[in-house]
Structures are given as C-alpha cells and as structure tokens.
C-alpha positions as CSV (number, residue, x, y, z in Angstrom):
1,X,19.4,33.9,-20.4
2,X,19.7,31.5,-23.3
3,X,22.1,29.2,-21.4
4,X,19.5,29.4,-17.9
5,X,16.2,27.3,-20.5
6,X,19.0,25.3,-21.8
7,X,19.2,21.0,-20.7
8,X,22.7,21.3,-19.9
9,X,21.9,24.3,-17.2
10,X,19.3,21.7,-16.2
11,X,21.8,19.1,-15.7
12,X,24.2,21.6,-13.5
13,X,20.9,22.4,-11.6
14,X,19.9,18.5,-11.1
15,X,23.6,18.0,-9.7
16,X,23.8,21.1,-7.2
17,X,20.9,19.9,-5.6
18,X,22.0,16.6,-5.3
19,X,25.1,18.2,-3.2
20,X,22.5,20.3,-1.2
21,X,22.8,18.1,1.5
22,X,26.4,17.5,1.9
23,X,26.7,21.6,1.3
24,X,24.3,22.0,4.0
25,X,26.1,19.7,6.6
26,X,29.0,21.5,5.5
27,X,27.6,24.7,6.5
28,X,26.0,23.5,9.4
29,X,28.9,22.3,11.0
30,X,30.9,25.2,10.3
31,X,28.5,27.9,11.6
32,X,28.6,25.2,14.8
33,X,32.4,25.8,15.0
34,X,32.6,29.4,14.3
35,X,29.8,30.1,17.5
36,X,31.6,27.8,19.4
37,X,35.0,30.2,18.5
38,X,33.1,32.7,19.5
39,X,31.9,32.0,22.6
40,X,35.3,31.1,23.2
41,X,36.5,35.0,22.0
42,X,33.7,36.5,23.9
43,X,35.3,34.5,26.9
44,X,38.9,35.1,26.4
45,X,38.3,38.9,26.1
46,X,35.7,39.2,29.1
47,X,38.4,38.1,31.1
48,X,41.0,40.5,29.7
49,X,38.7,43.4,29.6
50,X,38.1,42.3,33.7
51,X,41.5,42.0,34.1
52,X,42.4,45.3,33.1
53,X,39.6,46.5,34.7
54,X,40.9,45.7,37.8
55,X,43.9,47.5,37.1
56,X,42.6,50.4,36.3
57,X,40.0,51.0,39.6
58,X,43.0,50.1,41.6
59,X,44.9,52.7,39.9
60,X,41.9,55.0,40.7
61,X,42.2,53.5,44.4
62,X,45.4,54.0,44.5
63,X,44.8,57.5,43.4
64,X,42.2,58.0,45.8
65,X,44.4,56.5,48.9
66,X,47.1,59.1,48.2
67,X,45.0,62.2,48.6
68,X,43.4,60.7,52.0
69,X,46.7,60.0,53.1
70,X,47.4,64.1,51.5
71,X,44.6,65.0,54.0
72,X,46.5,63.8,56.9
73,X,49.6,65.9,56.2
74,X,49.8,69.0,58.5
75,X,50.5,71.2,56.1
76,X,47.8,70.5,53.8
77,X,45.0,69.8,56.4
78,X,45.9,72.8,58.4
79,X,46.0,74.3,54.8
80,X,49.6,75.8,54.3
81,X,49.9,76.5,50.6
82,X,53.0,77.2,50.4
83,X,54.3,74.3,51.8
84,X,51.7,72.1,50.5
85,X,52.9,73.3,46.7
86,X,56.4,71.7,47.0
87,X,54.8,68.4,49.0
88,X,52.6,68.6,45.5
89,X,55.4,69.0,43.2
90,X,57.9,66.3,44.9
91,X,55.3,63.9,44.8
92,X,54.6,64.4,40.6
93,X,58.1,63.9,40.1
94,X,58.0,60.3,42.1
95,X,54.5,59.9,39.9
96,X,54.4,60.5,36.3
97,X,50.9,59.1,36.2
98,X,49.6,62.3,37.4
99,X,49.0,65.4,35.4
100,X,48.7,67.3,38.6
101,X,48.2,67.3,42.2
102,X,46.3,70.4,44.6
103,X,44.3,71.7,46.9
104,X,41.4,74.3,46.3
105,X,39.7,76.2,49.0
106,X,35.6,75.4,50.3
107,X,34.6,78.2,47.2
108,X,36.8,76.3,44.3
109,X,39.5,78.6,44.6
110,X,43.1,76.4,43.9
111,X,45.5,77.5,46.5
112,X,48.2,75.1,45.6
113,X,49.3,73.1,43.2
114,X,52.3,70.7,41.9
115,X,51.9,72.7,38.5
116,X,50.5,76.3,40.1
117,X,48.4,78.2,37.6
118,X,49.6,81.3,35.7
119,X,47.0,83.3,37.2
120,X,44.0,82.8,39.9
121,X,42.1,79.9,39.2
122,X,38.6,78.4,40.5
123,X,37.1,75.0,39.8
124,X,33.9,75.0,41.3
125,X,32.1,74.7,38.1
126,X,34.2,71.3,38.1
127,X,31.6,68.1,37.7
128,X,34.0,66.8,40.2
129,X,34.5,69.9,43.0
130,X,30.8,69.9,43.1
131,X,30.5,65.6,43.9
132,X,33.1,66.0,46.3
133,X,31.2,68.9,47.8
134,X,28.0,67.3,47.9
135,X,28.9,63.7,48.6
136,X,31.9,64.5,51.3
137,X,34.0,61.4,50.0
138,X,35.8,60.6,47.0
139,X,34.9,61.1,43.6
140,X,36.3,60.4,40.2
141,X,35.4,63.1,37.7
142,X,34.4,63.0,34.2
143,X,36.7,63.2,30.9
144,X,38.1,67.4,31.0
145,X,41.5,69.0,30.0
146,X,42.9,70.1,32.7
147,X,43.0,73.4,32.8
148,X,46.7,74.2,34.5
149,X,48.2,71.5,32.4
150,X,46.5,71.3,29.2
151,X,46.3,67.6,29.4
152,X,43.1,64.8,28.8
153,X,42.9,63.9,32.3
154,X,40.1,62.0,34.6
155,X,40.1,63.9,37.9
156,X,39.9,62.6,41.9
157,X,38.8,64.8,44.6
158,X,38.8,64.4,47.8
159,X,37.1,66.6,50.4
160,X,38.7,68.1,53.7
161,X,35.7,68.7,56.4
162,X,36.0,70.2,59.5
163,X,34.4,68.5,62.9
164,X,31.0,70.0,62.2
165,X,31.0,68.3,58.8
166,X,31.8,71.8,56.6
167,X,33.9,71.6,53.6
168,X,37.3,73.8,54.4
169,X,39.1,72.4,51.1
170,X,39.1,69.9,48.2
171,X,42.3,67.7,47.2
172,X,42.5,67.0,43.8
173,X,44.8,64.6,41.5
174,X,44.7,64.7,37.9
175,X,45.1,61.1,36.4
176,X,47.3,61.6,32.7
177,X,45.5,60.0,30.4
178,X,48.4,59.2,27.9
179,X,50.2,57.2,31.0
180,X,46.6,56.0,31.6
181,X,46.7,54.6,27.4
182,X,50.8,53.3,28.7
183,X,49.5,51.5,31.7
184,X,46.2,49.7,29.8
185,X,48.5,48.3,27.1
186,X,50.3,46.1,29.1
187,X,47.8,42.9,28.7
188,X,49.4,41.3,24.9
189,X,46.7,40.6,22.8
190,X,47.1,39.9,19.2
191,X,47.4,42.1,16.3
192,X,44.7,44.1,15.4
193,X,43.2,44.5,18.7
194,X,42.2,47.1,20.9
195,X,41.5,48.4,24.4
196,X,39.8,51.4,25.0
197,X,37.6,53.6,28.1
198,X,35.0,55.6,27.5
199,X,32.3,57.8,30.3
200,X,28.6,57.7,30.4
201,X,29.0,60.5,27.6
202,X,30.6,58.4,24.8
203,X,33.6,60.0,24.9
204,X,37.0,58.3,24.9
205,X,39.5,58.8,27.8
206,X,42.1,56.3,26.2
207,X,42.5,54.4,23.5
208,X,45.2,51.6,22.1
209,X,46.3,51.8,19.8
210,X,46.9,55.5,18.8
211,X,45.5,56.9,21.6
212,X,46.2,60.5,20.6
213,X,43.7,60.2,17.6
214,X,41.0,59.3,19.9
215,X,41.0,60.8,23.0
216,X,38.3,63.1,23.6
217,X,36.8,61.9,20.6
218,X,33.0,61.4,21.0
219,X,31.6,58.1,19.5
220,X,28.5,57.3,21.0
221,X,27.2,56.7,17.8
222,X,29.2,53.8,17.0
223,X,27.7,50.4,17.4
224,X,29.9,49.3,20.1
225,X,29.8,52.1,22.1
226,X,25.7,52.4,21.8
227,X,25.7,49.0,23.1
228,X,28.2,49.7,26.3
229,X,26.2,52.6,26.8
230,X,22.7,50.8,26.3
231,X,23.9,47.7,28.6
232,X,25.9,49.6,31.1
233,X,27.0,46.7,32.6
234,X,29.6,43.6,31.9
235,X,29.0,42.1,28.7
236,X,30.2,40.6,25.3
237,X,29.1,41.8,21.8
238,X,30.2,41.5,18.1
239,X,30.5,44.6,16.7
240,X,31.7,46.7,14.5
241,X,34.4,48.9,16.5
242,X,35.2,52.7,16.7
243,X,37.0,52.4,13.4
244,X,34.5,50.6,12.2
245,X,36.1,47.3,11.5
246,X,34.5,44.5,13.0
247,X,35.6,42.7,16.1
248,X,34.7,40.7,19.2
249,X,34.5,42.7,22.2
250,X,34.0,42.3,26.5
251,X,33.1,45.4,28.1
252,X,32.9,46.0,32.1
253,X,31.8,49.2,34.0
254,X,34.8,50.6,35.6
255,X,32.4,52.7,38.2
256,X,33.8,54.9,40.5
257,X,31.6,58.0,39.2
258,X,28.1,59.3,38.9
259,X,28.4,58.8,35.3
260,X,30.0,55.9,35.4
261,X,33.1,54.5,32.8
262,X,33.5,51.5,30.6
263,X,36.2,49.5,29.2
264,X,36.5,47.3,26.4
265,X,38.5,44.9,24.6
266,X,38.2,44.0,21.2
267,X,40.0,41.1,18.9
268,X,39.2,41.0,15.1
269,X,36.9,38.7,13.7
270,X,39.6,38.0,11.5
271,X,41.6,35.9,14.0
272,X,39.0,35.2,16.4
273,X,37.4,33.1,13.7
274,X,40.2,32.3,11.5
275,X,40.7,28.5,12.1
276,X,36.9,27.4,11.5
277,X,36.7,29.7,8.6
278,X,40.0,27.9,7.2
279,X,38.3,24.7,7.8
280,X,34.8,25.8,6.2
281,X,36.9,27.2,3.3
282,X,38.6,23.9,2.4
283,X,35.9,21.7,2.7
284,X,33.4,23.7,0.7
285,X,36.5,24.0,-2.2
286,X,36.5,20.3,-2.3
287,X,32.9,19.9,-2.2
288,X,33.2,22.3,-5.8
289,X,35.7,20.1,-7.4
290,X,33.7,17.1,-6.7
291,X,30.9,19.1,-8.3
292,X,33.0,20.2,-10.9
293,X,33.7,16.6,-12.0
294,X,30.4,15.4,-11.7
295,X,29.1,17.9,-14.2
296,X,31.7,17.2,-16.7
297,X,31.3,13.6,-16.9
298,X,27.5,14.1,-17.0
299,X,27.9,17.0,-19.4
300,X,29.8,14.3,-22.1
301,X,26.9,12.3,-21.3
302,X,23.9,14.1,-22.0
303,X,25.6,16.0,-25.1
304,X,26.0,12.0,-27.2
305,X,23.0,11.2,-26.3
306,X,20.2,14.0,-26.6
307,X,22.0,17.2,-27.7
308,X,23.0,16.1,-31.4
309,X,19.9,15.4,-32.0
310,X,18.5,18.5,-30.3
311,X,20.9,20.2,-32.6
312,X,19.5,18.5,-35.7
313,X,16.1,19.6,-35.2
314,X,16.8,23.1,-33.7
315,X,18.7,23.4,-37.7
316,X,15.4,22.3,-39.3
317,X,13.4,24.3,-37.1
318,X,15.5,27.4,-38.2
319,X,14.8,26.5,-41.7
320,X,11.4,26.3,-41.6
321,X,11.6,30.0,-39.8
322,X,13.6,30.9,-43.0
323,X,10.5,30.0,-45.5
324,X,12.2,26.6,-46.6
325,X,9.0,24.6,-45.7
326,X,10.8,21.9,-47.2
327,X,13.2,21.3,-43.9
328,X,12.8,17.9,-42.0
329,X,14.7,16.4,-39.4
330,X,16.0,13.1,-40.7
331,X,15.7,11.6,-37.4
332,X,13.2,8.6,-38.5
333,X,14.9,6.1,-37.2
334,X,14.8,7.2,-33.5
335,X,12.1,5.1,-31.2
336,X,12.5,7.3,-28.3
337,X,10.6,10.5,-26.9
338,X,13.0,12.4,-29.5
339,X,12.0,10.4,-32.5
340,X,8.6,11.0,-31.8
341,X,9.4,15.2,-30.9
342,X,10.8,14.8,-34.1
343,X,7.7,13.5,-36.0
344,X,5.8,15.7,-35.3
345,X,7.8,18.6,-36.2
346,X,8.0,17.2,-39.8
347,X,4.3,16.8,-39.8
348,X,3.5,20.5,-38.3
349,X,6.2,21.6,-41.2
350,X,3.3,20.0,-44.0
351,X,1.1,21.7,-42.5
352,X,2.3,24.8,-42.2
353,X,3.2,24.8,-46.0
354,X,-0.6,24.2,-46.4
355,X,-1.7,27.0,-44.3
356,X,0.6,29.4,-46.1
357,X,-0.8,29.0,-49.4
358,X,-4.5,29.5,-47.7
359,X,-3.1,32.9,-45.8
360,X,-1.8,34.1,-48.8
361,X,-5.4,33.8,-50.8
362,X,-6.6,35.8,-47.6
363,X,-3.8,38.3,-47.7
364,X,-5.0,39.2,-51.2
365,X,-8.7,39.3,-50.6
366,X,-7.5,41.7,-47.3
367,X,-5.9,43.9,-49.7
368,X,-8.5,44.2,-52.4
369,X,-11.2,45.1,-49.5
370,X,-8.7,47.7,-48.0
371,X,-8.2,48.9,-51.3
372,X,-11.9,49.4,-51.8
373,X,-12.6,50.9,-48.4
374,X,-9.8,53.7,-49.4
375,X,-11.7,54.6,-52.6
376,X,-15.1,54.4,-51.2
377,X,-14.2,57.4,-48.5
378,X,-12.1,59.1,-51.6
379,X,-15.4,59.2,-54.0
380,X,-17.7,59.4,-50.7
381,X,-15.7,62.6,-49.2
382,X,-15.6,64.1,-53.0
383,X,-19.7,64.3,-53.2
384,X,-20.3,65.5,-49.8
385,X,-18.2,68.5,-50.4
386,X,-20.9,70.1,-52.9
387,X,-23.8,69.7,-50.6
388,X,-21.5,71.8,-48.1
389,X,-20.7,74.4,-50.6
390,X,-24.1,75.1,-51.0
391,X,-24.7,75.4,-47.2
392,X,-22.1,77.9,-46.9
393,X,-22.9,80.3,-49.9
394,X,-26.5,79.9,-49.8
395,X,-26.4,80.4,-45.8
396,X,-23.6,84.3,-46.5
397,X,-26.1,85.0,-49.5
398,X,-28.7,84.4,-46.3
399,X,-26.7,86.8,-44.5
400,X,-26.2,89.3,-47.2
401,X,-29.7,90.0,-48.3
402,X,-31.8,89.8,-44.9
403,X,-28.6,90.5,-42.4
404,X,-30.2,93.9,-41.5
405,X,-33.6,92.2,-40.8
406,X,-32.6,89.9,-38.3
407,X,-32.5,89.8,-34.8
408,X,-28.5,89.6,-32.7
409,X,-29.1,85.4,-32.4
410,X,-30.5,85.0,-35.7
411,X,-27.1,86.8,-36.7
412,X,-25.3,84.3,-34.6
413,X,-27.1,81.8,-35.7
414,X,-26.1,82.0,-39.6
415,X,-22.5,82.8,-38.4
416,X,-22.8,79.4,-36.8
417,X,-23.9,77.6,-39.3
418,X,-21.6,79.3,-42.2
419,X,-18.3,78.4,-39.5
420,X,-19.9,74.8,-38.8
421,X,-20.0,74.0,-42.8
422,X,-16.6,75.6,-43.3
423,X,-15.1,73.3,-41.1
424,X,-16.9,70.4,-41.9
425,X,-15.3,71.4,-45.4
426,X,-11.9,71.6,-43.9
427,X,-12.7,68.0,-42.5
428,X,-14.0,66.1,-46.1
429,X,-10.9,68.1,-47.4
430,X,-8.3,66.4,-45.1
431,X,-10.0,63.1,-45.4
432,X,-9.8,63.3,-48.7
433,X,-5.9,64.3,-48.6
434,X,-5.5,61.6,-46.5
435,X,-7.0,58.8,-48.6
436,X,-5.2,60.1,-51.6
437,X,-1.5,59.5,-49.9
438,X,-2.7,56.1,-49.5
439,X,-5.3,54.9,-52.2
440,X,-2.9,56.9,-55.0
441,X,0.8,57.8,-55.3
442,X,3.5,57.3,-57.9
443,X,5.9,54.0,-58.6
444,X,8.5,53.8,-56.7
445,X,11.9,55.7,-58.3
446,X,15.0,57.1,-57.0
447,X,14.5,60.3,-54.8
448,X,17.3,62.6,-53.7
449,X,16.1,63.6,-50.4
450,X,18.1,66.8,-50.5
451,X,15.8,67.9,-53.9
452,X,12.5,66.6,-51.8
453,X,13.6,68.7,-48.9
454,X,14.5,71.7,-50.9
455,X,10.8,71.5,-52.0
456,X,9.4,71.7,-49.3
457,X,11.1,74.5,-48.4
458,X,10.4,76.2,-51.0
459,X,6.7,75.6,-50.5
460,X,7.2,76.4,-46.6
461,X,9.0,80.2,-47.5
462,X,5.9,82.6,-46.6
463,X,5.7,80.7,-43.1
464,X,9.5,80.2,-42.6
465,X,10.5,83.7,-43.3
466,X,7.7,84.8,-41.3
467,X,8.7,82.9,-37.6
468,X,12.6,83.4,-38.6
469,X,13.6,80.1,-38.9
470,X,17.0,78.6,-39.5
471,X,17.0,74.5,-41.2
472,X,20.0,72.9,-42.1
473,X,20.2,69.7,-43.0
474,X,23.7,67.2,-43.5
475,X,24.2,65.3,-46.5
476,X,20.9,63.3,-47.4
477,X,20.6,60.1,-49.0
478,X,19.0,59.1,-52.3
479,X,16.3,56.8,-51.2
480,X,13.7,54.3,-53.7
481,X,10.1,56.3,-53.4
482,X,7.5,58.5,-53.9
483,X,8.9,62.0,-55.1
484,X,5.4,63.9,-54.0
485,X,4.9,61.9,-50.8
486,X,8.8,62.6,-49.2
487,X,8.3,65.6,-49.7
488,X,5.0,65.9,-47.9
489,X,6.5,64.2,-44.9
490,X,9.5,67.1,-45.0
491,X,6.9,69.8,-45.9
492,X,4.3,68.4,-42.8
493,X,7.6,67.4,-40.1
494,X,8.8,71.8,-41.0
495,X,5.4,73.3,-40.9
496,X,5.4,71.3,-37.2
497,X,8.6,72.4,-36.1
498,X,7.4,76.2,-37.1
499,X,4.3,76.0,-35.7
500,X,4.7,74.4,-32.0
501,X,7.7,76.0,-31.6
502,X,9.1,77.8,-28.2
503,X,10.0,81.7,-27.5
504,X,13.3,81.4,-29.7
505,X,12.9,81.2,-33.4
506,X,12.6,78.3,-34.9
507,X,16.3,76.1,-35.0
508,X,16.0,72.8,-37.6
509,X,18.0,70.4,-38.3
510,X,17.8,67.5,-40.9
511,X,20.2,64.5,-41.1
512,X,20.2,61.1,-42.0
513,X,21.8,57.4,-41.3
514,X,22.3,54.3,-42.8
515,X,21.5,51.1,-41.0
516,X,21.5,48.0,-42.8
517,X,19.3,48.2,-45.9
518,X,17.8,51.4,-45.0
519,X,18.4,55.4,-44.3
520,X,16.9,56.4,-40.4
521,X,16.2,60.3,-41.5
522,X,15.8,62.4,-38.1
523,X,14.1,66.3,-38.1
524,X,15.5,67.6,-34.8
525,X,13.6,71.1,-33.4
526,X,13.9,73.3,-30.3
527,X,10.2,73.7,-29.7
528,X,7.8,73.0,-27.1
529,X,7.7,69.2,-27.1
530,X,5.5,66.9,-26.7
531,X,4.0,66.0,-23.2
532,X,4.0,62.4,-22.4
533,X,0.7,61.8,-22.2
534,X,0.1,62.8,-25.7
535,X,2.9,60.1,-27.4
536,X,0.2,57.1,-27.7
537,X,-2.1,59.1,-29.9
538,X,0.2,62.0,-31.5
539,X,0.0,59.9,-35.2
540,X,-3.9,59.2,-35.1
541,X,-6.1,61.4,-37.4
542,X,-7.0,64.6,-36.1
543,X,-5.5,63.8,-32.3
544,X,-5.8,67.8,-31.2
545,X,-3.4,67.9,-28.0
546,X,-3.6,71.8,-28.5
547,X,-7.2,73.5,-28.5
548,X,-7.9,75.6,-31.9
549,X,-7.5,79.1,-29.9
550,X,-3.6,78.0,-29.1
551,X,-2.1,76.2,-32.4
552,X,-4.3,76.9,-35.6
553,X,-4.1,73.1,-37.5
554,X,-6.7,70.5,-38.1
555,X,-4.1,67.3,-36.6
556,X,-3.5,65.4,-39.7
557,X,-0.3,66.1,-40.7
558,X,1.5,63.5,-38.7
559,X,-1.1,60.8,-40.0
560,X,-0.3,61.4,-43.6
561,X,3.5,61.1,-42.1
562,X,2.8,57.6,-40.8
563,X,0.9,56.5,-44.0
564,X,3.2,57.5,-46.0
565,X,6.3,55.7,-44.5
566,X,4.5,52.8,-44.0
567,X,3.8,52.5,-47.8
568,X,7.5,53.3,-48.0
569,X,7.8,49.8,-45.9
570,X,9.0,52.0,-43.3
571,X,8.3,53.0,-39.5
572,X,8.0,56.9,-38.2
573,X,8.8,57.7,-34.6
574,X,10.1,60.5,-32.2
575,X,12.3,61.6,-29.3
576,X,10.6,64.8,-27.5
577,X,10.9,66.2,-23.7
578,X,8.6,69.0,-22.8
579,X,10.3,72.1,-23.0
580,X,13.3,70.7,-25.2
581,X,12.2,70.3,-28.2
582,X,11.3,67.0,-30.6
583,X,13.3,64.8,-32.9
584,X,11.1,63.1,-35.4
585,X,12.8,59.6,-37.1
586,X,11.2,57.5,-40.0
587,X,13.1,55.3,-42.3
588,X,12.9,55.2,-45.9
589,X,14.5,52.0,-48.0
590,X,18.0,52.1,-49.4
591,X,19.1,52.3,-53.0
592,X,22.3,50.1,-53.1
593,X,23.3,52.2,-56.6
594,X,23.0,55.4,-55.3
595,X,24.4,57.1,-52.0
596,X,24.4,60.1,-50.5
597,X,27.3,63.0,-51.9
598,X,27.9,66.3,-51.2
599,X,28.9,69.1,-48.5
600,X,26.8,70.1,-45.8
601,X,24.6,72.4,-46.9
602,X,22.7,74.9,-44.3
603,X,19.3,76.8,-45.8
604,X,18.2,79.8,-43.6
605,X,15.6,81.5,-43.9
606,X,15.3,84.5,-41.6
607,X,13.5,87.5,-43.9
C-alpha cells in the first residue's frame, strides 16, 4: 500500500496511460480478428455439421427404402415368418449397420426377426409401433436399447396395411448406434473436436469421440445442448461442450421424428482462435517491453532529481517524530517547489518545539485538577457515609420499637428505606474503593506475580472451596508495581471467573508472556461468557449486564481492573464467546533484572 501513494507508482501510472491508446488499438484489432475467426469457425463447422447431416438422413432413407422394398417381398407381405426370419437374418449379415431387422403383427407381437427373441415378445408400447400405427408411413423412433439385442439403437418402422387401410403388420430395422458413431467419424476435423446426435430429450444417440461413455447419457443440461434444444433448428453457437470444455459448434435438425434429432459439430476454441490470439499475444508483449523501458529511463530520472531530496526530508521528518525538534532539512539552497516544501517544514519544526513546552505546562495543570477531582469524591464519599449510617440504624431502631404498631405498608415501607440506605452504603463504599486504587497506592517495586496471585487466593479460599474450583497458573513473571493493587486485579479477575461461571465447576488458568518490554498476563475461564453486546461497556463503573436476582455483585470490579493497569502504564482486555468461557489479558511492565523461574505450579481448591 506504501508503494501505490508513492511518486514513482505515480510515474508507472502516468506512463500506462500514455500507452492506453496504443493498448486499446491493440485490443481492438485483435477482438476484430478473433470475431472474424469466428465467424469463419461458425462457418466451417455449419457446413460440416450439414454435411454429415446429410449422411446420416440418407442413412435413415436408406433405412427406410429397405423395409418398403421388405414390404414388397411375398413372404413378408403375405406374412410368412418363417421364411421372413432367414430373408431377415441374410440381410444383417450383408448390413452390419443394423442391430436387427423384423416384422411384428397389427397388436405389437414380433413374429420374426433376423435376431428372434428368447421368448414372446411385444412392442406395442414402442414410441415407434405406435407412430407407425397412427401415421401409416415411416417413422424413425426415439433413442431405446433394443430389447432382442441389447444394443443403443434408433429404430424404423414401417407399416403394412391392407386395401381397406388396416394395419396387418409393422417392419422394423434397428439402426446400431456404435456403426452409427463409425459412420459419423468419417468427416477429419482437427484434434480436439467432436461430433455428436442427440433427440428432443437430450439424450445422446452417438458421440465421437468415445462414444461408449456417452451414449444414452442425458445432457440436457449442458449449455450446448440447452441451446440445440432451445433453437431446434440450424445454428452456430460458442459453448462450452458436453465435457465442458469450450468449443465452436454448428448444429442442424436431423428430423425424421416427432421428436425430432440434432447433430453437432464442435472445434476447440483453442485452434479455432489460435492464430489471432498468437498475434494479440505478441503484440501486447512488445507493447510491455516498450513500457518496461520507458519506466526505467523515467524511473533514473525522477529518482536524481526529486527523490534524494524527498529522502532528505522524509529523514528529518522522522526525527522530528522521534522528539529531536532539533531536525531540519538542509535543503536551503533549493529555489524550487521542494526548497520551499522544505521551508516550511523547518519552520513548522520551531514551532512545534514551542507548542511542546506550552502542552507540557497544560499536561501538569490536567494532572493537578485530576488529582484533585480524585480526592474531592475520596473525602466527599467518606462524609456521606455517616449520614447513611444513621438512616439505617435509626430507621431498624424505627422498626424495633413501633414494628408491632404499624400497619403491612408502613412495615414495607421502613424495610424500604433500611435496603435503599444499605445500598446507597454499598455504593459510597465502592466509590470510595475505587478512588483509593487511583488517588493512593504504593511506589512502584518488584512484584512476583506468583506471591500476588497466591494472595489472592488465599483471600478467595471460603468462595473457591465453596464452587469447587481448580486454578493453575504457569510460571509468572516478576513485574515493577504495586504489590496491593496486582493482587486486586488477580483477586477481582478469580472472584469473576467463580461467580459467572457455567454448570461445570469452575476451571482457571493463569499464564503469562513476554512481548517486548512488557509481560501480556491472560486469566482463561470456562464460564458463561460475555455476550457481545455487553463488550463496549463491560469495564465502566457499575455496568450491571446481570440483574441483582441472577449474579449478586455491585459491577466494579473490572473498573478497578482497568484503573489499575492503566496506572501500571498498561492496557486490560479480553477474548470471550457466549457459552465458552472468557480470557481476560492486561499487561504489566517488565523488570529487565528479574525474570520469571520455576515449575509449573497448579493450586486446587476443591473442599
């Protein structure tokens, strides 16, 4: 991010677009070329994909011929089966394009066939029996597997009426769709491409190559197909194919159905556009060296004559960030806009120094007033306590003597009154607590934060032993502080963990790290958390994210915490997911004599 504000990303910026234009023609004229190559694609396989097509319906014709010219024969029209069955079988030998060839009687019943079936057959619930039936002429069928020979197969019928115009039978040829795949690779296209036939159904009937992974297969979800089917006539499109890579395709309707087939041809992109993407390639790779050389040379330019002395005043800037108000440029003797840049960074550096002795009179003055404020609530909090001890006794002695005299509300009324003072009491008291962390404490001295934790715990034993919980701590530092105040923020960060904790007993853990001049100590529990809307105000005085009925407390603790860290020159923070328990940080400063030594040592207190 530091390189995008810099001059010299400038400069690159100033010389691309000066290239914009040449880029853009660049561009332009390639995109020209590459619809131009594509037209020509779209062209080239059109004319395949009708050349084949043509093929293929006069294989269907041809198909179609032979069983008119079946009808004719005497012992099919006069319907010998017998004889009709070897006719049928002579002629698959002479054909291996056909998976089989027979006749069925007028109610579907197959009579005789080239390949007879194992056991009575009837196809009247055949697609094509019933268009023959219905239409009287010939039909071409949808994708089935035939059911004698257990082959993909696209079937012709042909229907045998009588002079009043009844069906008496149906001839029926079986077109194999693996020769089908043999005879539609003929055409030589160039690697990579493909030819394949689908029906109105999306299925495939052939496919090259690797016909035997596709036929039958349905695909109309695939882009190309959705748009064959979606057109249903002849067409071009770009596409990705049934494989999914993409190519340039020319699709026709083969007709000859109800449903209706389509073939397609497909070339990669790759080669359909591979000459005016070599040719958009090498011109945009010269363009870039020519780029390349221009920022150099402007680079070597721009860094003699402004950078060096950019570089000289960024130093005195950074000096002046250091406290050495001292810094200047030493660039006097420049008359240009970075002479007078530098000017007036020496004269805001004067000033600065001037400022800084008058924010350090106010810094003081700040102090003494904050200093005063803390002692004024300490001595103010002190004297209202008495006036609320005598509320209290004077309203139970109240209570005592004429208790039996009054009325149910006049009894709730001094209860009122007597809980109202008491915790108005409770309040002066933590206010007073409160102002004492930060209006008194000790010097600073060495603390071992293992002796302030055992403290606490010593002063935490009733409540600990009483929920059943287990702290351990690693290895703890010796820190420079307040012996008293550490301690508090163990004693208040346990109490916490005791308190809001979850169904399971209490689990703590205390550790600590050191990072750069100071130890980050961490109090990880397995409570309830804290719920994110309550992290902005969890270290203000008396926050209460818990009413009184479901965690007894008065919601200072954490304040003191923060007060006291921060007069520690530190920071307090935590980690907490609802449910998962908390992780309370602050950091405490470093004493470069003295580091942490010992074993682990884990306290438990369980009763």
């Amino acid at each position: 991010m530091r390189f995008v504000h810099s001059l010299r990303f400038r400069l690159i910026i100033v010389v691309l677009v000066a290239i914009l234009p040449a880029l853009g023609a660049m561009v332009y004229r390639g995109v020209h070329e590459r619809l131009g190559e594509a037209e020509a694609a779209e062209t080239e396989v059109l004319g395949v994909a009708q050349l084949t097509a043509k093929s293929y319906q006069e294989l269907l014709a041809t198909a179609g011929q032979l069983l008119a010219t079946l009808s004719q024969v005497p012992a099919v029209k006069e319907i010998h089966p017998a004889e009709s069955q070897v006719l049928f079988a002579d002629l698959m030998q002479q054909s291996p394009a056909y998976a089989n060839i027979g006749q069925s009687d007028a109610r579907g019943d197959v009579i005789a066939a080239g390949i007879p079936p194992q056991t009575p057959l009837n196809v009247a619930d055949r697609a094509w029996f019933q268009r023959a039936v219905r239409t009287r002429g010939v039909t071409v069928g949808d994708y089935i597997v035939g059911r004698i020979s257990g082959k993909p197969v696209v079937t012709i019928a042909y229907p045998l009426v009588d002079s009043l115009g009844a069906v008496r039978s149906v001839l029926f040829v079986g077109l194999d769709l693996q020769w089908l795949e043999k005879f539609l690779s003929v055409p030589q296209m160039p690697p990579g491409s493909v030819l394949f036939v689908i029906d109105g159904a999306g299925t495939v009937l052939t496919r090259h190559p690797e016909p035997e992974n596709w036929i039958g297969r349905s695909v109309a979800d695939s882009p190309i197909a959705k748009t064959i089917l979606t057109e249903k006539r002849e067409g071009t499109a770009i596409s990705p194919g049934l494989d999914g890579e993409p190519r340039v395709y020319g699709f026709v309707p083969l007709g000859g159905s109800e449903t209706g087939h389509y073939l397609a041809v497909g070339i990669s992109e790759s080669i359909a556009f591979a000459r005016a993407d070599r040719d958009l390639l090498i011109n945009v790779l010269s363009l870039i060296l020519a780029t390349v050389l221009a920022v150099a040379l402007a680079w070597v330019s721009i860094s003699k004559a402004v950078l060096n002395a950019l570089g000289r005043l960024i130093e005195a800037t950074r000096r002046v960030k250091a406290g050495d108000l001292g810094a200047r440029t030493g660039l006097d003797e420049r008359s240009d806009e970075l002479g007078e840049l530098a000017e007036a960074f020496d004269e805001m550096a004067v000033a600065v120094k001037q400022r800084q002795s008058a924010n350090r009179n106010a810094e003081a003055e700040l102090k003494r007033s904050y200093e005063e404020m803390e002692q004024f609530v300490y001595v103010a909090s002190h004297h209202l306590r008495e006036p609320l001890r005598k509320v209290t006794s004077l309203s139970q002695l109240l209570e005592k003597r004429y208790g039996d005299k009054l009325d149910k509300e006049g009894a709730e009324l001094i209860t009122y009154i007597v809980d109202g003072a008491s915790r108005m009491n409770n309040l002066i008291a933590d206010l007073l607590e409160y102002s004492r962390n930060g209006a008194t404490g000790k010097p600073f001295a060495e603390v071992r934060c293992e002796t302030a934790l055992g403290q606490a715990l010593a002063n935490l034993k009733g409540t600990l032993e009483g929920s059943g919980a287990i702290v351990s701590n690693d290895p703890l530092p010796v820190v420079m502080g307040d012996m008293e105040q550490i301690t508090a923020v163990f004693e208040n960060l346990l109490s916490n963990a005791v308190k809001f904790r979850s169904e399971s007993p209490p689990r703590i853990h205390v550790s600590a790290e050191e990072k750069e001049a100071q130890w980050v100590l961490s109090v990880r529990d397995n409570g309830i958390g804290i719920a994110t809307q309550h992290h902005e105000r969890i270290f203000s005085v008396f926050p209460r994210i818990h009413t009184e009925a479901e965690y007894v407390g008065r919601g200072i603790g954490l304040a003191i915490c923060k007060k006291i860290v921060e007069r520690h020159g530190g920071r307090i923070w935590f980690e907490s997911e609802p449910g998962k328990g908390s992780t309370f940080f602050f950091t405490l400063p470093a004493v470069a004599s003295a580091r942490a030594t010992g074993k682990q040592r884990k306290a438990s207190v369980n009763g």
